[in-house]
Structure formats: C-alpha cells, structure tokens
The first five atom37 places (N, CA, C, CB, O) and aatype in JSON, in Angstrom:
{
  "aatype": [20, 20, 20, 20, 20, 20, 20, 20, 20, 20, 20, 20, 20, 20, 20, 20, 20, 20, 20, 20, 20, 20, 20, 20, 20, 20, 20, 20, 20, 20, 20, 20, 20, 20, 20, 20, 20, 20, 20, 20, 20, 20, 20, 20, 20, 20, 20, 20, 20, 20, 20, 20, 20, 20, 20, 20, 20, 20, 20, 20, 20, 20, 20, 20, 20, 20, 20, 20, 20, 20, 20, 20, 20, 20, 20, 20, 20, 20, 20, 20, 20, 20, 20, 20, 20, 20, 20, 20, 20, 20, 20, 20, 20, 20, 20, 20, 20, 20, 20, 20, 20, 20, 20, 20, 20, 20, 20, 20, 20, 20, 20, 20, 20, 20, 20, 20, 20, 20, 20, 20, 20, 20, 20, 20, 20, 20, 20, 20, 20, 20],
  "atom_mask": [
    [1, 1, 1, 1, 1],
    [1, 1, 1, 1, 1],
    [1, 1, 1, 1, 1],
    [1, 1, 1, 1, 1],
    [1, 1, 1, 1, 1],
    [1, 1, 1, 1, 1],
    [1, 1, 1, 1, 1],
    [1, 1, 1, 1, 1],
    [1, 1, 1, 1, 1],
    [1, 1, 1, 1, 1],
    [1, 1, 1, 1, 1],
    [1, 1, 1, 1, 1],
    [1, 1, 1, 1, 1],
    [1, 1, 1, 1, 1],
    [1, 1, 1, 1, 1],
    [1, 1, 1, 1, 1],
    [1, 1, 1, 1, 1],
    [1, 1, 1, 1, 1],
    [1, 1, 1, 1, 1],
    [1, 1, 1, 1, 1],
    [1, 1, 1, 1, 1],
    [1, 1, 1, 1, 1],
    [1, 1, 1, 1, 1],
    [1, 1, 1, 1, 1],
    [1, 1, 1, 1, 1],
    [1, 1, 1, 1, 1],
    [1, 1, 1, 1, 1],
    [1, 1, 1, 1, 1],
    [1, 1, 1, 1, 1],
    [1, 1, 1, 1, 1],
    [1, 1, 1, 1, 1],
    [1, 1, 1, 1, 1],
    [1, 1, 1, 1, 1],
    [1, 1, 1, 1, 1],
    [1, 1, 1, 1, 1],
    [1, 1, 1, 1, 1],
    [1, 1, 1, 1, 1],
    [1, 1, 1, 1, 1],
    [1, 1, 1, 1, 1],
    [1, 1, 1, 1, 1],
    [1, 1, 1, 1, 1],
    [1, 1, 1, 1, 1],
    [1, 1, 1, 1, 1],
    [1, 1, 1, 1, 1],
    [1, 1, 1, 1, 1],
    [1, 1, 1, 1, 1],
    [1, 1, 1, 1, 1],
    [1, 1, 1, 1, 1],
    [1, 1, 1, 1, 1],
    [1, 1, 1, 1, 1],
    [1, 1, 1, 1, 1],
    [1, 1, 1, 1, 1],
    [1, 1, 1, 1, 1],
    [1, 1, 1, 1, 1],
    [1, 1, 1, 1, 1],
    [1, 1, 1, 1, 1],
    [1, 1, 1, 1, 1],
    [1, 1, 1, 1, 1],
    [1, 1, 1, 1, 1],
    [1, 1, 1, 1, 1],
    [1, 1, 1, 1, 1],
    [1, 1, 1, 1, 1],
    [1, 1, 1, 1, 1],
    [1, 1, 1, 1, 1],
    [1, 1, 1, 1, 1],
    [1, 1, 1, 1, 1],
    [1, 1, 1, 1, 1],
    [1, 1, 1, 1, 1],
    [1, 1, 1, 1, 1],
    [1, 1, 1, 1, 1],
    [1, 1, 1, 1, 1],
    [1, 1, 1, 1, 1],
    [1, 1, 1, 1, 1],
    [1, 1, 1, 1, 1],
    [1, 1, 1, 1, 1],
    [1, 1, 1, 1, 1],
    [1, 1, 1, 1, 1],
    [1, 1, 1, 1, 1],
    [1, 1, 1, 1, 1],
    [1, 1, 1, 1, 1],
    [1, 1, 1, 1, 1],
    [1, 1, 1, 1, 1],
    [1, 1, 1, 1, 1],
    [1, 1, 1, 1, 1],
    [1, 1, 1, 1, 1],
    [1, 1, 1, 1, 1],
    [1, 1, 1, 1, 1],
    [1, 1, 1, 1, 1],
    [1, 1, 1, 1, 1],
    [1, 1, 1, 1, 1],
    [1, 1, 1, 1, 1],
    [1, 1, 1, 1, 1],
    [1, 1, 1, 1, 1],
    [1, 1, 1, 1, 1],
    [1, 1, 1, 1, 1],
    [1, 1, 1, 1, 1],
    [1, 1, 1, 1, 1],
    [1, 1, 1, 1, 1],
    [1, 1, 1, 1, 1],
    [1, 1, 1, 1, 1],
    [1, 1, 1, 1, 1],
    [1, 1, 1, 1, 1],
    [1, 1, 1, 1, 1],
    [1, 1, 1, 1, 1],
    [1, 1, 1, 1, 1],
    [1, 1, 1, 1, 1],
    [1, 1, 1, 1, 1],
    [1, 1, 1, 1, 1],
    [1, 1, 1, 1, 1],
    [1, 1, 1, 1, 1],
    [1, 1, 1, 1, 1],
    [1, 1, 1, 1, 1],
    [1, 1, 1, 1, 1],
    [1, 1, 1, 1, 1],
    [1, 1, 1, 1, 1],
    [1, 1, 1, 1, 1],
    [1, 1, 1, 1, 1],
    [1, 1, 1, 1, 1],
    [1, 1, 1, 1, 1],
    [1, 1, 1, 1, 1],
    [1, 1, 1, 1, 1],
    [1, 1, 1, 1, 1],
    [1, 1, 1, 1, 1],
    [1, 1, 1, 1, 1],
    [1, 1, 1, 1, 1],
    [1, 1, 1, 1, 1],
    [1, 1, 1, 1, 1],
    [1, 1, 1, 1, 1],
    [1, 1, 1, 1, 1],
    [1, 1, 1, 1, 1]
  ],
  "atom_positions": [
    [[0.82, -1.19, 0.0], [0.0, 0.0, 0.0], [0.87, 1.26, 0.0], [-0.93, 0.0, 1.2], [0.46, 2.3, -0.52]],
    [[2.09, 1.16, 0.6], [3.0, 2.86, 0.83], [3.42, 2.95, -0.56], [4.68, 2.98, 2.09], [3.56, 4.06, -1.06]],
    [[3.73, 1.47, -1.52], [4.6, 1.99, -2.85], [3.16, 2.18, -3.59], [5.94, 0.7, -3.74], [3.47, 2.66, -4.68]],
    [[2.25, 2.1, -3.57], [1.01, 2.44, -4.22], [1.07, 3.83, -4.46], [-0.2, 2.08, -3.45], [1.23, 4.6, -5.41]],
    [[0.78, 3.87, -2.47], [0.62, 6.04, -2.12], [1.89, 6.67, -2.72], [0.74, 6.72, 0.07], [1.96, 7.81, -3.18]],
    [[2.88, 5.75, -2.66], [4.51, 6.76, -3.04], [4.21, 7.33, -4.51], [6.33, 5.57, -3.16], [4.15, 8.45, -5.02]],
    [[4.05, 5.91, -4.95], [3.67, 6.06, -6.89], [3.23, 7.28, -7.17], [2.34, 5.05, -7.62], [3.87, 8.2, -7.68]],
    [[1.73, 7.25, -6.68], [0.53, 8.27, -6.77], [1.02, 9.62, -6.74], [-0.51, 8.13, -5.6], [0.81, 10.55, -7.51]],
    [[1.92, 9.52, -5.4], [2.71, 10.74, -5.3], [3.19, 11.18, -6.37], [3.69, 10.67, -4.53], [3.04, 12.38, -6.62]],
    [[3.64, 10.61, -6.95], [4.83, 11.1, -7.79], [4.49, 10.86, -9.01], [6.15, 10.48, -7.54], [5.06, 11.66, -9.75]],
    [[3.9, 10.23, -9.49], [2.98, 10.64, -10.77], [2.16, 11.96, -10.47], [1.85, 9.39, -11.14], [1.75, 12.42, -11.54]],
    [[1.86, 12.56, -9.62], [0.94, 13.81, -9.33], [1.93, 14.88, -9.46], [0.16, 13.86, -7.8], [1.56, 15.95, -9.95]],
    [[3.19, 14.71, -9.07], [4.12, 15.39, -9.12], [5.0, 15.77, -10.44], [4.68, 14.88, -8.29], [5.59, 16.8, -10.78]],
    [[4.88, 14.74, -10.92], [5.31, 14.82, -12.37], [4.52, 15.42, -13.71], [5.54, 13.53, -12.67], [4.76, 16.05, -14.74]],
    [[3.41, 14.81, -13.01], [2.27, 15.08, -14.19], [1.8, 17.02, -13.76], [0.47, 13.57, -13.87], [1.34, 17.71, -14.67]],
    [[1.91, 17.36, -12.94], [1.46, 18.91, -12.59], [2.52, 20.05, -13.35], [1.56, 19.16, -10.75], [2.2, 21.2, -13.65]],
    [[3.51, 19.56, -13.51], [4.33, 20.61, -14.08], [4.18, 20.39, -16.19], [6.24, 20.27, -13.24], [4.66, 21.17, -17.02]],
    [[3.4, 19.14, -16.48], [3.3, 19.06, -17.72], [1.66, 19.31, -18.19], [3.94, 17.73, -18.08], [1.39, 19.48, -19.38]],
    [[0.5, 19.32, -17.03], [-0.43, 20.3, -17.19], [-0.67, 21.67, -16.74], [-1.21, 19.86, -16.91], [-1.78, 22.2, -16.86]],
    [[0.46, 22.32, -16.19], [0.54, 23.33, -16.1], [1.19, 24.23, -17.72], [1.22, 23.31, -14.83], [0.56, 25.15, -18.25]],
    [[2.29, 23.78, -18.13], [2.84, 24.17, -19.37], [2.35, 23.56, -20.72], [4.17, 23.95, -19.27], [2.61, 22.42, -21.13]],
    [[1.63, 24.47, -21.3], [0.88, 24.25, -22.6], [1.78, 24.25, -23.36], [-0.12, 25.13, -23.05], [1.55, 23.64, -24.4]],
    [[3.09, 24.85, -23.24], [4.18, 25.53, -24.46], [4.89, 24.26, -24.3], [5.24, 27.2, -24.17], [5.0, 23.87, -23.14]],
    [[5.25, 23.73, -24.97], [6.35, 22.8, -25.67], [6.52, 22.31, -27.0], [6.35, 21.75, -25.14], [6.28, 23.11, -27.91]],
    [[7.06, 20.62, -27.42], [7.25, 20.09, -28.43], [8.7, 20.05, -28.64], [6.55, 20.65, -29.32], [9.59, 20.01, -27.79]],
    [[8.78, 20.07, -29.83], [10.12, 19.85, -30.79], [10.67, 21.18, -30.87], [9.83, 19.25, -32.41], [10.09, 22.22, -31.21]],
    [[12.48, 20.93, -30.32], [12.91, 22.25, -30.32], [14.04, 21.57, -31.09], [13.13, 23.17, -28.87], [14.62, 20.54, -30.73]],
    [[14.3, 22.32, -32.26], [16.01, 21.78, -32.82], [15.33, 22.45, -34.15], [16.7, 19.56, -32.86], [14.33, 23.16, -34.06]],
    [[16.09, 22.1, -35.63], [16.21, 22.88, -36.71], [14.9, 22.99, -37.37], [17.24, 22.39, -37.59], [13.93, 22.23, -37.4]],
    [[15.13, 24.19, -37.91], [13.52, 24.66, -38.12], [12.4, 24.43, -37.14], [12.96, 23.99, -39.3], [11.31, 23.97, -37.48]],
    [[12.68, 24.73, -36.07], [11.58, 24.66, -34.83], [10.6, 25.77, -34.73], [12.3, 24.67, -33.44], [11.28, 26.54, -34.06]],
    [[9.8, 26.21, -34.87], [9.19, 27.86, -34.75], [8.88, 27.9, -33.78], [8.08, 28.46, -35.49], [8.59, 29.1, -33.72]],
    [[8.56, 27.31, -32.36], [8.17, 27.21, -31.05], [9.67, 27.13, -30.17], [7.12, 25.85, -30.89], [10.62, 26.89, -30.92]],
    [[9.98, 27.27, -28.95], [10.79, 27.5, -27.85], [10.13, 26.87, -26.78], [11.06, 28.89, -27.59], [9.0, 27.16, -26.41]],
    [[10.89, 25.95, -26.25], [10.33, 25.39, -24.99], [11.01, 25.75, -23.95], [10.26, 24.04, -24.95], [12.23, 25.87, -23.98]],
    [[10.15, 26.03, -22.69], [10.07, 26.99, -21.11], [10.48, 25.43, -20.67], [8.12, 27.99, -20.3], [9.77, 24.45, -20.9]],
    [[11.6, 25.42, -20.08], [12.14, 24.56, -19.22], [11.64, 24.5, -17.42], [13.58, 24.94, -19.43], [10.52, 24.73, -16.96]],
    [[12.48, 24.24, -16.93], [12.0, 23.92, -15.41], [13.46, 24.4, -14.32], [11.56, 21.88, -15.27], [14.51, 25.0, -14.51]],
    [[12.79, 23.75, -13.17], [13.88, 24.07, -11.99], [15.38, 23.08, -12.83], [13.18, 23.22, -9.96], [15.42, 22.04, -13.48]],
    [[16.21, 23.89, -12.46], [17.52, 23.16, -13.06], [18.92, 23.37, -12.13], [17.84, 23.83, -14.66], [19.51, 24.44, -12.07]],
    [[19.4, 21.96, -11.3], [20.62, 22.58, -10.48], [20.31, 21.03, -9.45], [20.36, 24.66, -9.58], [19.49, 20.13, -9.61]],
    [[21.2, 21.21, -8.55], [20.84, 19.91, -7.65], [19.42, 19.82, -7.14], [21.76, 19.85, -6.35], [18.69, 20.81, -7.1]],
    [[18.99, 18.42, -6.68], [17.99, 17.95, -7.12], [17.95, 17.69, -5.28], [18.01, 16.75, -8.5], [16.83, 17.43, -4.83]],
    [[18.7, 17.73, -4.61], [18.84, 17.38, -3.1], [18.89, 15.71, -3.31], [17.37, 18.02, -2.0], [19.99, 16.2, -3.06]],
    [[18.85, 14.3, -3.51], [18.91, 13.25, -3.37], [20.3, 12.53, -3.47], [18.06, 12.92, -4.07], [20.61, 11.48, -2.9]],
    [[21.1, 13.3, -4.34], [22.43, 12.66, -4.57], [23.1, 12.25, -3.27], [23.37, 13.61, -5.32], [23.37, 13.07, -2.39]],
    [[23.37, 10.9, -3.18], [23.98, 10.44, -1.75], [25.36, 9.17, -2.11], [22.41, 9.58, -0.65], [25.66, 8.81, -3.25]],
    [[26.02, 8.66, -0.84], [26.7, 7.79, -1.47], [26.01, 6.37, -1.29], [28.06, 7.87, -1.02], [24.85, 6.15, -0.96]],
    [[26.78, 5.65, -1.51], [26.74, 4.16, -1.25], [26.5, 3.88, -0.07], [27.82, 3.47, -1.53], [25.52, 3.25, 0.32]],
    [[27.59, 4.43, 0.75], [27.11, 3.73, 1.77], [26.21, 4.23, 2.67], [28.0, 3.36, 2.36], [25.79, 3.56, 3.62]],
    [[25.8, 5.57, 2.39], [24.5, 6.22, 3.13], [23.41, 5.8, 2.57], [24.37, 7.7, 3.13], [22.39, 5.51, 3.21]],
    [[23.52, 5.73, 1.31], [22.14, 4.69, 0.64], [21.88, 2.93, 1.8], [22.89, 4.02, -1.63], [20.8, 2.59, 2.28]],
    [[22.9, 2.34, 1.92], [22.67, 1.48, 2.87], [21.84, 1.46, 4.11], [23.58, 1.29, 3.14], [21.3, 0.54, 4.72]],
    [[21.95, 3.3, 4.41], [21.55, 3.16, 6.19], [19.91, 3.85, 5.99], [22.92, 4.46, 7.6], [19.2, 4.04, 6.97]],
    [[19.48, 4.16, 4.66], [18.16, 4.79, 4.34], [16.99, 3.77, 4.02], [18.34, 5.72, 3.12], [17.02, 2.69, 3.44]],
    [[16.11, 4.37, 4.49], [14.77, 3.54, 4.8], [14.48, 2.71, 3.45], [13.36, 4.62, 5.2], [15.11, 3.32, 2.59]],
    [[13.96, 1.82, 2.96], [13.37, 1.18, 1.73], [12.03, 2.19, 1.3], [12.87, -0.54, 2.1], [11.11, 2.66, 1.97]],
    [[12.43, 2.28, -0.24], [11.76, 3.32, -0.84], [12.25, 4.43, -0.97], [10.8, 3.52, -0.37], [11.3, 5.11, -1.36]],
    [[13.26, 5.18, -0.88], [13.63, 6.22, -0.62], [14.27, 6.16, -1.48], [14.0, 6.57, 0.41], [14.99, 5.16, -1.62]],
    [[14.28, 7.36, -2.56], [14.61, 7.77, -3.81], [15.89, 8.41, -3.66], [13.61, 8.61, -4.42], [15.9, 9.49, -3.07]],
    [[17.15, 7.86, -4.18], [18.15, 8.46, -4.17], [18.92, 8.71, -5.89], [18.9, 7.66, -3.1], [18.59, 8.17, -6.95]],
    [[19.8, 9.51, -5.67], [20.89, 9.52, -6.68], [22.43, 9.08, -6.39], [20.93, 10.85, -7.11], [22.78, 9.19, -5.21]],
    [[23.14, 8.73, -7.06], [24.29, 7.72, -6.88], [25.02, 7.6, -8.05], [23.84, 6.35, -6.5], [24.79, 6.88, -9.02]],
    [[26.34, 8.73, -7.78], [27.52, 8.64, -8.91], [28.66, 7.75, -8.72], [28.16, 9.94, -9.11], [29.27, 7.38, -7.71]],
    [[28.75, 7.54, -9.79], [30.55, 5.87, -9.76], [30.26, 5.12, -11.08], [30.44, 3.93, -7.97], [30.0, 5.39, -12.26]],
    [[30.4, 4.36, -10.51], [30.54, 2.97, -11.97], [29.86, 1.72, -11.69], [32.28, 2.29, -12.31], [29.4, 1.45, -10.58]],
    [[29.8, 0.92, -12.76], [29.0, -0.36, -12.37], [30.12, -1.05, -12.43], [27.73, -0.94, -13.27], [30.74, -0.97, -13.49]],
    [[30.52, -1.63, -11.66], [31.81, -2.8, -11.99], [31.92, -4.17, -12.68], [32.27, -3.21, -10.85], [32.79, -4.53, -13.46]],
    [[30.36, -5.19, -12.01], [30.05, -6.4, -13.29], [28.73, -6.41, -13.53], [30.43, -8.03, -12.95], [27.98, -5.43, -13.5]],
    [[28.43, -7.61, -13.79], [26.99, -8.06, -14.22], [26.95, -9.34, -13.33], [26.74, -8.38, -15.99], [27.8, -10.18, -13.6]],
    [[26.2, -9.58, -12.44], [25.92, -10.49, -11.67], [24.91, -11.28, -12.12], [25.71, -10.05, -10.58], [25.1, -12.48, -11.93]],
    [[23.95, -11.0, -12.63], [23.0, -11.9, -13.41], [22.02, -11.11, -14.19], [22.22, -12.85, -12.48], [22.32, -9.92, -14.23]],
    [[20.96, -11.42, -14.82], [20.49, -10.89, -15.73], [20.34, -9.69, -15.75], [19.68, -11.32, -15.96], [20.68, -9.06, -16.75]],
    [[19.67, -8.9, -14.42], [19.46, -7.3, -13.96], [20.29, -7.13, -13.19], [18.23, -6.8, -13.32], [20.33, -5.91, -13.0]],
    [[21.0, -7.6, -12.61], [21.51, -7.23, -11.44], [22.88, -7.06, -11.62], [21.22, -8.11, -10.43], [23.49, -8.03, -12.08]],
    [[23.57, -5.97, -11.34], [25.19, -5.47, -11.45], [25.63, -4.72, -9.75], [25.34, -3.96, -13.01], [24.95, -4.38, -8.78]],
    [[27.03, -4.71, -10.05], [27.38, -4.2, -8.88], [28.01, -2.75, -9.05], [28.27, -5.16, -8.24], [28.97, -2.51, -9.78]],
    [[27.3, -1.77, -8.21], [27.72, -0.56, -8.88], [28.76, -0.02, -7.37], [26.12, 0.61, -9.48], [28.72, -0.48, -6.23]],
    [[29.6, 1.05, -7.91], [31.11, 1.42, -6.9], [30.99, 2.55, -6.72], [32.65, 1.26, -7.44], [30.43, 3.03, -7.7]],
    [[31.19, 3.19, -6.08], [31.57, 4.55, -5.41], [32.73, 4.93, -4.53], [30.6, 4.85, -4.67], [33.54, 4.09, -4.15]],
    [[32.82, 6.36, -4.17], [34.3, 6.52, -3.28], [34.5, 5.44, -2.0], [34.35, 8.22, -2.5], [35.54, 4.91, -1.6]],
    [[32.8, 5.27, -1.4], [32.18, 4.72, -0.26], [32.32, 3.28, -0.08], [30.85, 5.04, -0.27], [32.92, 2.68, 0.82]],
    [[31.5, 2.69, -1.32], [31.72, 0.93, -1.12], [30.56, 0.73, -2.13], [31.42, 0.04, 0.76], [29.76, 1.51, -2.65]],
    [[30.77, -0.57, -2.2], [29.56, -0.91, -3.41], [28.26, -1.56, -2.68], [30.18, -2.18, -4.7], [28.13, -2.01, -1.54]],
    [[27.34, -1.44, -3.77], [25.88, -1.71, -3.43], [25.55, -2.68, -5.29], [24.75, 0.3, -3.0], [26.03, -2.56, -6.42]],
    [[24.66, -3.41, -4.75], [23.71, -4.19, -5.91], [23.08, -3.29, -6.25], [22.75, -5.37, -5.6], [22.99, -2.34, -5.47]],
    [[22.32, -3.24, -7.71], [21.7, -2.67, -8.51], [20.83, -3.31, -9.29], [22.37, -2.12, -9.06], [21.34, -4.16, -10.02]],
    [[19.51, -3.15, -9.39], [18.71, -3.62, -10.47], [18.33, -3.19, -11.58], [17.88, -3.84, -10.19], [17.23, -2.64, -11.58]],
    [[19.06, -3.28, -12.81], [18.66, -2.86, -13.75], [17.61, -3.21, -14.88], [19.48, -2.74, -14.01], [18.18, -3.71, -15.85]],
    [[16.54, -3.12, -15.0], [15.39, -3.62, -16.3], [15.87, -3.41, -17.11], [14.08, -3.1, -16.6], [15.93, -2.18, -17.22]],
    [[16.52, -4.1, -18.21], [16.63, -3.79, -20.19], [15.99, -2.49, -20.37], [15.58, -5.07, -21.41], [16.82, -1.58, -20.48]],
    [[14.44, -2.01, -20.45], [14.15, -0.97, -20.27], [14.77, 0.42, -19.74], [13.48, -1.29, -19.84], [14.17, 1.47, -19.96]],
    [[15.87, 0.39, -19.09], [16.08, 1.64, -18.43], [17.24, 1.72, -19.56], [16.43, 1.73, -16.62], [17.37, 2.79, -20.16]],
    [[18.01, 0.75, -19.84], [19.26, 1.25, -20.87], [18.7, 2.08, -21.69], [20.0, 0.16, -21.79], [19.24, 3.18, -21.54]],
    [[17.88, 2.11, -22.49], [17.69, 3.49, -23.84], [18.63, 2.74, -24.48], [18.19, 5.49, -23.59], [18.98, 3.57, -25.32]],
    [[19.39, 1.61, -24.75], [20.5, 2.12, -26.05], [21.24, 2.11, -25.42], [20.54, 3.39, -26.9], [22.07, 1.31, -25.86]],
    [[21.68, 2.66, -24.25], [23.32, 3.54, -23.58], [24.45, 2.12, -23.6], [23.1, 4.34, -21.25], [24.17, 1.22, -22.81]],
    [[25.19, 2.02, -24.12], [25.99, 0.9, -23.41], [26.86, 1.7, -22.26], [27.07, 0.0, -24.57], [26.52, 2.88, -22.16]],
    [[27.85, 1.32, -21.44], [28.49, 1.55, -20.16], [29.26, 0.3, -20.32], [27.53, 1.72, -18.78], [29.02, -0.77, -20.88]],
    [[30.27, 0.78, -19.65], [31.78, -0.15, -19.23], [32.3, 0.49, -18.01], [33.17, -0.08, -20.49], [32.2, 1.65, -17.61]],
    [[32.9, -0.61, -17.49], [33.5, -0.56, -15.88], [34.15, 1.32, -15.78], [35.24, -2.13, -15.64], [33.93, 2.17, -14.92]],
    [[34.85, 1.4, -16.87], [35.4, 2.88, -17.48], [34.66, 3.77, -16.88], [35.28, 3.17, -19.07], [35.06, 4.5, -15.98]],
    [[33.19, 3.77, -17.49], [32.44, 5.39, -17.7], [31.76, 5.08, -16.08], [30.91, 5.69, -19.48], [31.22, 4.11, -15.56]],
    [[32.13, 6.57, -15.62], [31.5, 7.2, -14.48], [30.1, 7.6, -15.3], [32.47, 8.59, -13.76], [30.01, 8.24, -16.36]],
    [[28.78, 6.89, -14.3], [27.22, 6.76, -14.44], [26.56, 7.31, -13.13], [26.73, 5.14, -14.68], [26.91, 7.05, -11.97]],
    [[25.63, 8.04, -13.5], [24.53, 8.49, -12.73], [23.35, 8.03, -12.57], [24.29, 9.43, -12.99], [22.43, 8.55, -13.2]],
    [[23.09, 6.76, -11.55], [21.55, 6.33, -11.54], [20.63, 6.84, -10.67], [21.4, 5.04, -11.32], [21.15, 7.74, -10.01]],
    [[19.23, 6.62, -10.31], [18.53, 6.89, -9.98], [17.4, 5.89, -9.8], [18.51, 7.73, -10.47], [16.77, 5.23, -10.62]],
    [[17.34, 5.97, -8.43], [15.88, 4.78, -8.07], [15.57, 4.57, -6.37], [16.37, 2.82, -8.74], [15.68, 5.48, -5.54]],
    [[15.29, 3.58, -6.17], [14.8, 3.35, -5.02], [15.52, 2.37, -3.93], [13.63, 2.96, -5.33], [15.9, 1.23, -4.16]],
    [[15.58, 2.92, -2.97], [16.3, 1.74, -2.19], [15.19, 0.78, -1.97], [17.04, 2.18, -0.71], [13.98, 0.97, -1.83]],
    [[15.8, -0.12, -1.96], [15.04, -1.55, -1.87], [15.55, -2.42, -0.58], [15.36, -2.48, -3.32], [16.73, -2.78, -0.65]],
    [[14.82, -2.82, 0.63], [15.4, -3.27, 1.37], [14.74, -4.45, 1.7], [15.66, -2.5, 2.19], [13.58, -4.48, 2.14]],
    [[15.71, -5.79, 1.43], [14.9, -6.81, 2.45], [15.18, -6.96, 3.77], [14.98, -8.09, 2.08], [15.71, -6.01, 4.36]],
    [[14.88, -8.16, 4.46], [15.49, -7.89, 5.79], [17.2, -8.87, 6.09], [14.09, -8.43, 6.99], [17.81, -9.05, 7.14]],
    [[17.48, -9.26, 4.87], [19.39, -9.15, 5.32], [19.85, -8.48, 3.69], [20.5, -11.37, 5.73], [20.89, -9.04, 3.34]],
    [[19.42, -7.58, 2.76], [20.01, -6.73, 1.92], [19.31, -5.68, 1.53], [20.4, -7.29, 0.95], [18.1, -5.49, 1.67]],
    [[20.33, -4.84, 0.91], [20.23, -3.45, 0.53], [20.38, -3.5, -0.9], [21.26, -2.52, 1.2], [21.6, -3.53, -1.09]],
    [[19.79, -3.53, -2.01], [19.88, -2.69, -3.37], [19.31, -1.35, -3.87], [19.4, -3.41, -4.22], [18.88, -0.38, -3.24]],
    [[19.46, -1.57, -5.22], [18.96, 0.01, -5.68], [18.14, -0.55, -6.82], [20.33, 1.33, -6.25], [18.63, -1.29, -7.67]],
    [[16.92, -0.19, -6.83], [15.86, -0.51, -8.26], [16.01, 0.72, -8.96], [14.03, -0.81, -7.95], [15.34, 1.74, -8.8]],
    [[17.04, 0.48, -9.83], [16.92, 1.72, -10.97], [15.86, 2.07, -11.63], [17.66, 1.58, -12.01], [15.06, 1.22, -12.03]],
    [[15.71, 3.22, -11.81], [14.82, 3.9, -12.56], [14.78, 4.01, -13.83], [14.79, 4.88, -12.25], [14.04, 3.58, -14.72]],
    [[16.53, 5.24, -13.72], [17.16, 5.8, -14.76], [18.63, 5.75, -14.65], [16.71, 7.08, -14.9], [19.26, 5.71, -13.59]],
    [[19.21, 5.75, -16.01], [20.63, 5.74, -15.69], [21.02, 6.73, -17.37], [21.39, 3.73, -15.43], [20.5, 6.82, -18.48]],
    [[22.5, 7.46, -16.51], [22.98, 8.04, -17.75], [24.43, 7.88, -17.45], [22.47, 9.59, -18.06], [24.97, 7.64, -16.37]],
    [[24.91, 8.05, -18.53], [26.42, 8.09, -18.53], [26.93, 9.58, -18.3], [26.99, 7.52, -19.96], [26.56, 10.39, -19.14]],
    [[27.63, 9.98, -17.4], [28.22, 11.41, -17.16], [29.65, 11.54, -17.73], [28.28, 11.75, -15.56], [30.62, 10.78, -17.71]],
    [[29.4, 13.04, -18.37], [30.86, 12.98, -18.91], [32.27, 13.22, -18.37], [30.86, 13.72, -19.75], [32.57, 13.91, -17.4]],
    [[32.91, 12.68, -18.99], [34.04, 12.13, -18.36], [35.18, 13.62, -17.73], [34.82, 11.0, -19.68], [36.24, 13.39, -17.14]]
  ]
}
C-alpha cells in the first residue's frame, strides 16, 4: 500500500508541471516554437553508497561511480568513493546507452530493502561525462 501512495505521489508530481505548461514540443532545426524549461541545479537526493545502505526502503536516491560487473540478468554491482551496493537494472532503463566498468554513471531509483540486503531498483541511468 505505501509503494502504491509513493507512486501516486509522484505521478501527481510529475504530471502537474506538464499540465501546467501548454508551451512545448520539438525544439532543434527549423523549430518555430521554444520550450520553457523547469527548476535546473541539484535535485537534493544525490547520496553515497554507503548512506544509501543506512536509508529507509523506498527512498529515492541519486548515486555517482561505476557499475563494476553483471551479476545476473538485472543485477550489477555498482562502486563509489564509499563501497559498493547491488543494482537492479530492467533492459528498459538502458535506452540504447551501453556503459563499461570505465564510464563514471549516474543512476537513480529506489532503495530496496529486504530484511538481510540493501539494493537500488533503478529507474534511470545516464552516462556522465568524463
């Protein structure tokens, strides 16, 4: 029932700033419209690894480093200055992006807690430049 209410949340949250702004679409060559952007700058969630460990399940964080392997089908191990944490990744969240142990990545999702582990259910992931 809380990841129900969380959802709700946040679909309400998302969805209010795209019925509030009528102005958008396609902005790039030959565009005749300009699109009104949004709040832009830290987001307050970015945390590390190992503070992601000590945070409640459900709790939406951000988390810069690398993924180091592939543990099984979704699941990789991602690194930071801090220590590493599991990660769940859906096929879905790649877009396309490939990533190697190399590229410093920015994900985003949820801590997930059972009662003897800690992961991260990705959301989103991007590659940050180097």
């Amino acid at each position: 029932m809380k990841k129900l209410a969380a959802m709700a949340a946040v679909l309400a949250l998302i969805a209010t700033p795209v019925l509030a702004n009528t102005q958008g679409g396609f902005s790039g060559p030959n565009s005749t419209s300009t699109q009104s952007g949004g709040f832009v700058g830290p987001d307050g969630t970015v945390t590390t690894v190992a503070n992601a460990k000590t945070l409640r399940g459900d709790t939406w964080v951000t988390l810069k480093g690398t993924i180091v392997e592939r543990i099984s089908d979704d699941l990789y191990t991602f690194k930071d200055e801090t220590g590493t944490i599991n990660v769940d990744i859906d096929d879905k969240r790649w877009n396309g992006l490939t990533v190697t142990p190399q590229d410093k990545v920015e994900i985003r999702g949820e801590v997930d807690k059972d009662w003897n582990s800690v992961e991260i259910d990705v959301k989103q992931i991007q590659k940050l430049k180097p």
